[in-house]
The first five atom37 places (N, CA, C, CB, O) and aatype in JSON, in Angstrom:
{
  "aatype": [20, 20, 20, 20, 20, 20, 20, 20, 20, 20, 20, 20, 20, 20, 20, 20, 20, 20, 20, 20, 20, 20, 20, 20, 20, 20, 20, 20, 20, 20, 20, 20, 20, 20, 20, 20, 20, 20, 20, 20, 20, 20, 20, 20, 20, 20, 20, 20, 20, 20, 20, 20, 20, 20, 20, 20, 20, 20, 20, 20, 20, 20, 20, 20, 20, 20, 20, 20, 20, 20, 20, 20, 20, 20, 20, 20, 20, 20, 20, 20, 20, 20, 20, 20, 20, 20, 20, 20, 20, 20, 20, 20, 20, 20, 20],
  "atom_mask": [
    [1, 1, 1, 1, 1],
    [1, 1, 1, 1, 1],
    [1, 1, 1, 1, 1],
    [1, 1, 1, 1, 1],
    [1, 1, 1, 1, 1],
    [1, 1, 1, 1, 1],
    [1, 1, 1, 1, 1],
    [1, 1, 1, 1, 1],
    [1, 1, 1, 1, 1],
    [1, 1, 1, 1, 1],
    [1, 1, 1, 1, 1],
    [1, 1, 1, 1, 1],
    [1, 1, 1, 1, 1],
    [1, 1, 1, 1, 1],
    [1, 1, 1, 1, 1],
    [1, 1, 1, 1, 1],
    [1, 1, 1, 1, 1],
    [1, 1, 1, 1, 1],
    [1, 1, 1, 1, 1],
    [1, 1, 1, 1, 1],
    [1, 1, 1, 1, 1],
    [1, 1, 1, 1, 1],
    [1, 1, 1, 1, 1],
    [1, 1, 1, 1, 1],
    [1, 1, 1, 1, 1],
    [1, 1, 1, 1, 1],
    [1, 1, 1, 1, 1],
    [1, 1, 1, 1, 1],
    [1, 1, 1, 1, 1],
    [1, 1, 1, 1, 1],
    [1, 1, 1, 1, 1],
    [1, 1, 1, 1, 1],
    [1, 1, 1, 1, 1],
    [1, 1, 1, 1, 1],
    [1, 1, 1, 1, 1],
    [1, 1, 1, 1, 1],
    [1, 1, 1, 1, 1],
    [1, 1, 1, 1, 1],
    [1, 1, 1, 1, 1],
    [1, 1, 1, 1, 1],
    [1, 1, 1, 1, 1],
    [1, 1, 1, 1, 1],
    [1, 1, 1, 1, 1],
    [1, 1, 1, 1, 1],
    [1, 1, 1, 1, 1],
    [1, 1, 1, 1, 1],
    [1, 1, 1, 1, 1],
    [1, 1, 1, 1, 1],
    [1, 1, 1, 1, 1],
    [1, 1, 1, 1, 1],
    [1, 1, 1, 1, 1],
    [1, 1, 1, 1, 1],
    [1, 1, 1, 1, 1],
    [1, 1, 1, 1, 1],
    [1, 1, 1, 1, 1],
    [1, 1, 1, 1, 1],
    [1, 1, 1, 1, 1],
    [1, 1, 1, 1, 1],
    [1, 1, 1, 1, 1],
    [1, 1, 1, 1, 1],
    [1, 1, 1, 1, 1],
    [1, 1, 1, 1, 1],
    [1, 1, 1, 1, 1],
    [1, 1, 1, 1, 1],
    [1, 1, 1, 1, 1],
    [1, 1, 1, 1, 1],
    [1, 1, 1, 1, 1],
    [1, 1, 1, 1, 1],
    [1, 1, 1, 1, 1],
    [1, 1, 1, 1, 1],
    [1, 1, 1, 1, 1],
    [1, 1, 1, 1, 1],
    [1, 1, 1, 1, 1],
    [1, 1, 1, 1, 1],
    [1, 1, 1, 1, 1],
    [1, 1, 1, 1, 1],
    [1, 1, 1, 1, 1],
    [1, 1, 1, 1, 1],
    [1, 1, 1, 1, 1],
    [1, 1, 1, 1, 1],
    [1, 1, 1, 1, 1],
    [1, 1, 1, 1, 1],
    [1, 1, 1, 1, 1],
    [1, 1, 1, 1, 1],
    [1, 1, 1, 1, 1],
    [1, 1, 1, 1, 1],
    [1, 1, 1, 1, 1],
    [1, 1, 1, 1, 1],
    [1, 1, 1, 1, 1],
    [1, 1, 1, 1, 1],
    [1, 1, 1, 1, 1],
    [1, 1, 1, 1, 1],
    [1, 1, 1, 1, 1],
    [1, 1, 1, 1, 1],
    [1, 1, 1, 1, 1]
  ],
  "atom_positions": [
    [[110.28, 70.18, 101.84], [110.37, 69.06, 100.93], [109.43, 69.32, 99.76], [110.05, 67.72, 101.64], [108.36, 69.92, 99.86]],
    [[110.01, 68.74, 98.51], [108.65, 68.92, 97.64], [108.87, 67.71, 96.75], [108.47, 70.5, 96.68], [109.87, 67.01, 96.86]],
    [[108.0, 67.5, 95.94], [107.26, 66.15, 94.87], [108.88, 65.49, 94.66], [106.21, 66.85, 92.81], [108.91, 64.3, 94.98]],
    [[110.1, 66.0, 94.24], [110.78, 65.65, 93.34], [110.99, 64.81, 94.29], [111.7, 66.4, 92.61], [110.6, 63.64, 94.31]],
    [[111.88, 65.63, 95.5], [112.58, 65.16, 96.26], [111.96, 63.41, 97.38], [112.84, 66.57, 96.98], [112.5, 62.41, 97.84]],
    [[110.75, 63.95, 97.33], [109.51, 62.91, 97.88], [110.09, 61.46, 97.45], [107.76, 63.24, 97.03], [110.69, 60.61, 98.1]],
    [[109.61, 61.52, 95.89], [110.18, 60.62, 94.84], [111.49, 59.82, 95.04], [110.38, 61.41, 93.72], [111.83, 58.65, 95.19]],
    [[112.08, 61.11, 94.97], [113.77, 60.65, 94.97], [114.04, 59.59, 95.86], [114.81, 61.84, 95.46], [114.79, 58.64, 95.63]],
    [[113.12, 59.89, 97.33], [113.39, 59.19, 98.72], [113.01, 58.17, 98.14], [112.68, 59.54, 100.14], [113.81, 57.4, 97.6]],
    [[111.65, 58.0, 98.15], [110.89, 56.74, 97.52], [111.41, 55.61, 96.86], [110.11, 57.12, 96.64], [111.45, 54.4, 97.11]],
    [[111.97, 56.6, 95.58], [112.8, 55.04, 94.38], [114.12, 54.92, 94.79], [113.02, 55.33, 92.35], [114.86, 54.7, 93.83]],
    [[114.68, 54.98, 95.85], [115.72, 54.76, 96.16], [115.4, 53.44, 97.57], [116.44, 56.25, 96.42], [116.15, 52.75, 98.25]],
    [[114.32, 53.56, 97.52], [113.8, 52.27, 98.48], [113.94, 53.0, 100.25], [115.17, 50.53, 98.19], [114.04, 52.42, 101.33]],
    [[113.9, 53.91, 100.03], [114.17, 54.44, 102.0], [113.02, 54.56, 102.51], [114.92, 56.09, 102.46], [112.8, 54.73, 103.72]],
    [[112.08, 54.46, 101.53], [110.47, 54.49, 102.2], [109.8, 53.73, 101.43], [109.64, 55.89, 102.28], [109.93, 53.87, 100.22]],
    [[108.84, 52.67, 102.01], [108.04, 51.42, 101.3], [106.71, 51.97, 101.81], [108.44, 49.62, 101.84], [105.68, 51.5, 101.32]],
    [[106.62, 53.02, 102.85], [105.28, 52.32, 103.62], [104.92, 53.56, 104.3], [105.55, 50.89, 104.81], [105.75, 53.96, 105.11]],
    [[103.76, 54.31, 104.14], [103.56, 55.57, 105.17], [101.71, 55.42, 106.04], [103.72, 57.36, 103.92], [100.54, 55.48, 105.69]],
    [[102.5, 55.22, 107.28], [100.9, 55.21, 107.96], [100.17, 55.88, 108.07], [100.66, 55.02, 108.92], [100.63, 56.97, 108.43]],
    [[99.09, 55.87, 107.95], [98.54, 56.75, 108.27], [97.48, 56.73, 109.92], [97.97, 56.94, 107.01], [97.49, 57.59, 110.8]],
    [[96.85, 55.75, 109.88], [96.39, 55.03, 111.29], [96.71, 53.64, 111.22], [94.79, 55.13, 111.61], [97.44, 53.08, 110.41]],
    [[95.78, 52.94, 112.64], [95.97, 51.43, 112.69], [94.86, 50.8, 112.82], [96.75, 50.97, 113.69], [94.07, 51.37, 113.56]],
    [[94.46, 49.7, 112.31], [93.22, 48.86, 112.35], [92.36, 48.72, 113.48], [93.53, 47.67, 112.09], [92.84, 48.21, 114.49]],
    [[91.0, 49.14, 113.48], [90.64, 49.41, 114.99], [90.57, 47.63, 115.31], [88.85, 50.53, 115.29], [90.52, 47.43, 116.52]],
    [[90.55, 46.67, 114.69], [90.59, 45.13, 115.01], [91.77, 44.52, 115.26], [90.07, 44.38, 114.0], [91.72, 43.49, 115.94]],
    [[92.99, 44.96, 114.81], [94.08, 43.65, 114.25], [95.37, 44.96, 114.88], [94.04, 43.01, 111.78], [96.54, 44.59, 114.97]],
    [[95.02, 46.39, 115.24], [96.41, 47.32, 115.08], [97.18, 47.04, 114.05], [97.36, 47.25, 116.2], [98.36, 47.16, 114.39]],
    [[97.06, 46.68, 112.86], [97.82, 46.83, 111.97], [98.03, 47.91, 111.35], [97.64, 46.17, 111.34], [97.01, 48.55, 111.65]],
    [[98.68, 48.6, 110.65], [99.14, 49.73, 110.3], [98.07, 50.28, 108.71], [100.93, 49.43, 110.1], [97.7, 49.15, 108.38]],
    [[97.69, 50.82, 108.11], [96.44, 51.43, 106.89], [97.18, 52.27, 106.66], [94.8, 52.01, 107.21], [97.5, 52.93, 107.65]],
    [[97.79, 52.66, 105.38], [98.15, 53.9, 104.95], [98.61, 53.72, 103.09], [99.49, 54.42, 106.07], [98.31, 52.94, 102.18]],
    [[99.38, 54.83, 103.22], [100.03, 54.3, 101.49], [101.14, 53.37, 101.65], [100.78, 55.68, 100.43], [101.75, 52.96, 102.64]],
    [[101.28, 53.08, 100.05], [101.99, 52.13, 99.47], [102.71, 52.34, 98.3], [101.28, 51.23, 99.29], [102.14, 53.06, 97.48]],
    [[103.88, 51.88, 97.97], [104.28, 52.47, 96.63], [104.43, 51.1, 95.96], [105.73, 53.51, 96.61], [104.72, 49.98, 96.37]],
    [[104.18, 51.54, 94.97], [103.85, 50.03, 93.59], [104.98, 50.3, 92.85], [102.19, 50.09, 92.27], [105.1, 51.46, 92.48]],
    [[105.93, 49.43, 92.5], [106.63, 49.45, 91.63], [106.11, 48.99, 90.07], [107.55, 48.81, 92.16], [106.14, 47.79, 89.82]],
    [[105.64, 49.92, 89.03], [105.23, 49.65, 87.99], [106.26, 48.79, 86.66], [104.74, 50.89, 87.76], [107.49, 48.84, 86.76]],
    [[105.67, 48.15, 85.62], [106.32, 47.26, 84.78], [107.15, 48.14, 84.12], [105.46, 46.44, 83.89], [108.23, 47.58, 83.89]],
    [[107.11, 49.18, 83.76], [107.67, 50.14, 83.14], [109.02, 50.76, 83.93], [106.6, 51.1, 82.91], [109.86, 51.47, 83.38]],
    [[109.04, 50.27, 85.52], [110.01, 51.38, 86.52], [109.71, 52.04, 87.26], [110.62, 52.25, 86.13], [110.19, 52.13, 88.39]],
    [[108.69, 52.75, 86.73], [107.56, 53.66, 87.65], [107.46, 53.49, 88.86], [106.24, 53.53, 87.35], [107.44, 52.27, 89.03]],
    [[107.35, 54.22, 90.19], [106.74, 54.29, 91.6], [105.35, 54.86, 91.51], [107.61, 55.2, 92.59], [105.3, 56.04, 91.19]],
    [[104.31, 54.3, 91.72], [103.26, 54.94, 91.99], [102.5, 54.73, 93.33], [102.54, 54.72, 91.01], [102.34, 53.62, 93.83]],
    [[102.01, 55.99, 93.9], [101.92, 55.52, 94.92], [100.18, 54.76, 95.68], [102.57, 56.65, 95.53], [99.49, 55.78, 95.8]],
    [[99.68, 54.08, 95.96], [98.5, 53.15, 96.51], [97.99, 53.8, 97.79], [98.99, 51.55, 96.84], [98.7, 54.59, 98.42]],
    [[96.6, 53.41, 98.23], [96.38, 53.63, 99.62], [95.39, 52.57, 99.9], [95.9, 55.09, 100.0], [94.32, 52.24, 99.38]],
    [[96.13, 52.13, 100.94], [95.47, 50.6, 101.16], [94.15, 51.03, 102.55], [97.1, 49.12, 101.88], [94.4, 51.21, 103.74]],
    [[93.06, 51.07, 101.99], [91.85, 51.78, 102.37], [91.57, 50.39, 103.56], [90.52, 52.16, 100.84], [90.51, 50.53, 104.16]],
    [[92.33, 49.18, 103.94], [91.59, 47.98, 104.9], [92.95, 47.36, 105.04], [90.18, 46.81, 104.16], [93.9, 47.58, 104.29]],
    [[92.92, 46.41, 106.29], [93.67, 45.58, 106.29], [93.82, 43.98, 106.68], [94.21, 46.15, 106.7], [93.31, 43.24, 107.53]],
    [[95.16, 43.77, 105.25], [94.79, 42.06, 104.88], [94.47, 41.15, 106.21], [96.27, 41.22, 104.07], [93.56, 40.32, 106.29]],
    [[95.25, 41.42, 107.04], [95.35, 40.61, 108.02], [94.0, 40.02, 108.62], [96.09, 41.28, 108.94], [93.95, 38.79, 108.64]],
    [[92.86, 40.72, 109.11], [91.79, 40.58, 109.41], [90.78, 40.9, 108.97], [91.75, 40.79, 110.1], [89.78, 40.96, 109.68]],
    [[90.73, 41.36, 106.87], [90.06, 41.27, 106.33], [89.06, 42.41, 105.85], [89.83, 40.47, 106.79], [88.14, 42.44, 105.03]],
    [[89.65, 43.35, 106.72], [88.31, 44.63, 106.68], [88.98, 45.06, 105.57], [88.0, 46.0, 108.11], [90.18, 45.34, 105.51]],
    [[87.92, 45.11, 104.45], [88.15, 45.62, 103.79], [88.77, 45.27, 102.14], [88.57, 46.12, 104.53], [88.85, 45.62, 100.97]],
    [[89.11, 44.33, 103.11], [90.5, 42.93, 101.9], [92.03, 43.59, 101.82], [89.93, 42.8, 99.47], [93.06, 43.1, 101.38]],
    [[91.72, 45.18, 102.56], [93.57, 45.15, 102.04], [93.32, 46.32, 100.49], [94.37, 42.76, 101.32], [94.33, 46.74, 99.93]],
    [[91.83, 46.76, 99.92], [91.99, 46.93, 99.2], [92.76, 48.11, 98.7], [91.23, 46.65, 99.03], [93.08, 48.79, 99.67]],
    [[93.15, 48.61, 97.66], [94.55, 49.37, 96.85], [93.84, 50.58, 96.26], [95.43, 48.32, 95.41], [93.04, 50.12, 95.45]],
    [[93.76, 51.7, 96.28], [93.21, 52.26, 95.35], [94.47, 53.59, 95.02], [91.59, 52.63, 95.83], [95.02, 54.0, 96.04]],
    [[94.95, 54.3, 93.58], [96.06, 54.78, 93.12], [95.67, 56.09, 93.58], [96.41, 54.54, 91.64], [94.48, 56.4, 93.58]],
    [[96.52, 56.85, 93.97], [96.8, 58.33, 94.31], [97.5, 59.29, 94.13], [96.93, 58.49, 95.06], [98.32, 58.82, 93.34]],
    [[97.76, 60.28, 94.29], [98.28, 61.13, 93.2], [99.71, 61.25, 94.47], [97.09, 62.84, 92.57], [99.68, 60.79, 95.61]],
    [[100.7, 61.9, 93.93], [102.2, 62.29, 94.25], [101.79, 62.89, 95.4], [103.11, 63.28, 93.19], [102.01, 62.49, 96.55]],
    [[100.9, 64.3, 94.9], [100.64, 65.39, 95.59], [99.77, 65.17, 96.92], [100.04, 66.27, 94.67], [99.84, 65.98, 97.85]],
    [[98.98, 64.1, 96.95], [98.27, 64.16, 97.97], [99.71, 63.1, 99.47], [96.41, 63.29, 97.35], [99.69, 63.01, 100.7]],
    [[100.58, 62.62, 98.49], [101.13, 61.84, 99.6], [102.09, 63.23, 100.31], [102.15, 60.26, 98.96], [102.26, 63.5, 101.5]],
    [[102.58, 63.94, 99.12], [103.44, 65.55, 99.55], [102.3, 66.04, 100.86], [103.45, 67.14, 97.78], [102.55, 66.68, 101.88]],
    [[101.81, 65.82, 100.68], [100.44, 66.67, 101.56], [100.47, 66.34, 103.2], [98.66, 66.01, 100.94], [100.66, 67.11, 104.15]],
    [[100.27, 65.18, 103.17], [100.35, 64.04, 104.45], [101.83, 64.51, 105.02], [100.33, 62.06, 103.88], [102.0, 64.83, 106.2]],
    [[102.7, 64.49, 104.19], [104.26, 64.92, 104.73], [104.3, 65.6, 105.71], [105.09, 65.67, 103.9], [104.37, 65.68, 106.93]],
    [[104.17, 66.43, 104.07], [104.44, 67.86, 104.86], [103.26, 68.8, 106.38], [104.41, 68.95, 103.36], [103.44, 69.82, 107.04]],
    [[102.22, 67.82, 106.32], [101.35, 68.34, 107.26], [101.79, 68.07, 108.84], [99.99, 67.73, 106.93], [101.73, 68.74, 109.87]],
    [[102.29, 66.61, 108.45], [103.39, 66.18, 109.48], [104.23, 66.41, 110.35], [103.92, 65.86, 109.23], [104.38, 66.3, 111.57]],
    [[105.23, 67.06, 108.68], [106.15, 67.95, 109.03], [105.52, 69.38, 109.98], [106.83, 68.33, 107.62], [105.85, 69.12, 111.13]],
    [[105.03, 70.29, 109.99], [104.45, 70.82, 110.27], [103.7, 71.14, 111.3], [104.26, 70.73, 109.75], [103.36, 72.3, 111.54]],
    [[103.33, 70.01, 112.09], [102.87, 69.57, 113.45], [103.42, 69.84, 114.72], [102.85, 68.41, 113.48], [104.58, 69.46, 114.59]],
    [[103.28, 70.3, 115.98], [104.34, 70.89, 116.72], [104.4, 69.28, 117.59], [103.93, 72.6, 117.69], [103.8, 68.21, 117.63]],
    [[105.31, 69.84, 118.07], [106.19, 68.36, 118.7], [105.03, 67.55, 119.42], [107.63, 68.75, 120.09], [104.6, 66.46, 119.03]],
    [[104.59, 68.3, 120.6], [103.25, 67.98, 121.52], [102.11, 67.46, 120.72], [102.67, 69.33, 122.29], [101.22, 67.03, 121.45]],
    [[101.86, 67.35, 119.48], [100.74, 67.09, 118.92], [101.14, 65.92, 117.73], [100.08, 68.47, 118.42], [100.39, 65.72, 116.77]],
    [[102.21, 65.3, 117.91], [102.75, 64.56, 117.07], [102.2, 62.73, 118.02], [104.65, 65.16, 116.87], [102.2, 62.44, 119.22]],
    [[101.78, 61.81, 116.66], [101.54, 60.52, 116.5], [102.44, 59.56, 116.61], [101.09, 60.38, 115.53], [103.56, 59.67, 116.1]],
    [[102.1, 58.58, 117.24], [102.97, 57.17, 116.42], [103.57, 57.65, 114.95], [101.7, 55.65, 116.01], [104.59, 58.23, 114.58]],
    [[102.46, 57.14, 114.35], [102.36, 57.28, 112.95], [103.32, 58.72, 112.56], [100.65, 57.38, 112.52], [104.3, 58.43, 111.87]],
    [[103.22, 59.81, 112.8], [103.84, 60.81, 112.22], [105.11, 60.61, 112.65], [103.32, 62.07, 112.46], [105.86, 61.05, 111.78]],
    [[105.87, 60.06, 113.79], [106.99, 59.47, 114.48], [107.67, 58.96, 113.26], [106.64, 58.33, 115.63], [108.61, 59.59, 112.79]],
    [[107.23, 57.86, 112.74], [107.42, 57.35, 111.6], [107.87, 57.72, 110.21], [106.61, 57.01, 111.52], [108.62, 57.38, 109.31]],
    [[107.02, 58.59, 110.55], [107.09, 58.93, 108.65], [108.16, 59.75, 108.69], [105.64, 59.88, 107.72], [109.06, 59.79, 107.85]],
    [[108.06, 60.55, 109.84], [109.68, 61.39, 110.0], [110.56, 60.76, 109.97], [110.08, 62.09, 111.13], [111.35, 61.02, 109.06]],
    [[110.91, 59.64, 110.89], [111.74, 58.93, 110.91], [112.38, 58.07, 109.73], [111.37, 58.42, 111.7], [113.57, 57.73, 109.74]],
    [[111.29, 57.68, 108.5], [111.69, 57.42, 107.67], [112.48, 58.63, 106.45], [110.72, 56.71, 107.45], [113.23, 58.15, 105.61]],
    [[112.28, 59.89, 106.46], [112.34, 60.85, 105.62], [114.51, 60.9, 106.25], [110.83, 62.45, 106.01], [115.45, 61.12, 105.49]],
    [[114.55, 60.7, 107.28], [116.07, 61.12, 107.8], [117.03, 60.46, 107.12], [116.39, 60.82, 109.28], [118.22, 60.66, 107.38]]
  ]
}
């Protein structure tokens, strides 16, 4: 997979949400986010806390294409036996 194609998935709405872990308080899910900008734009967020129970506030901070390509594909990459919830997921969303 690479950047374009990433994208492509993205603004077509097949992926809103990539985990990365879960809240050691609340198990809620922490990872990126994609922002739909005023312009059209997807950019993508990483929500460093979560809202639910406050750590943190939920807060947003912007990230580059390449680092979400990164997470993917590292994913991707992972042998079966060593695979996450979370990486479960993100595959599952890419199909």
């Amino acid at each position: 997979m690479d950047r374009e194609v990433l994208i492509s998935i993205i603004n077509r709405g097949r992926i809103r949400f990539i985990p990365v872990r879960r809240c050691f308080l609340c198990n809620e899910y922490v990872g990126y986010k994609f922002v739909r900008m005023c312009d059209g734009s997807m950019i993508p967020v990483f929500s460093s806390g979560c809202r639910c129970c406050g750590i943190n506030n939920g807060t947003l901070s912007e990230r580059t294409w390449d680092e979400v390509l990164d997470l993917v594909k590292t994913v991707q990459n992972k042998p079966m036996n060593e695979r996450t919830e979370e990486d479960e997921f993100i595959l599952n969303s890419l199909i």
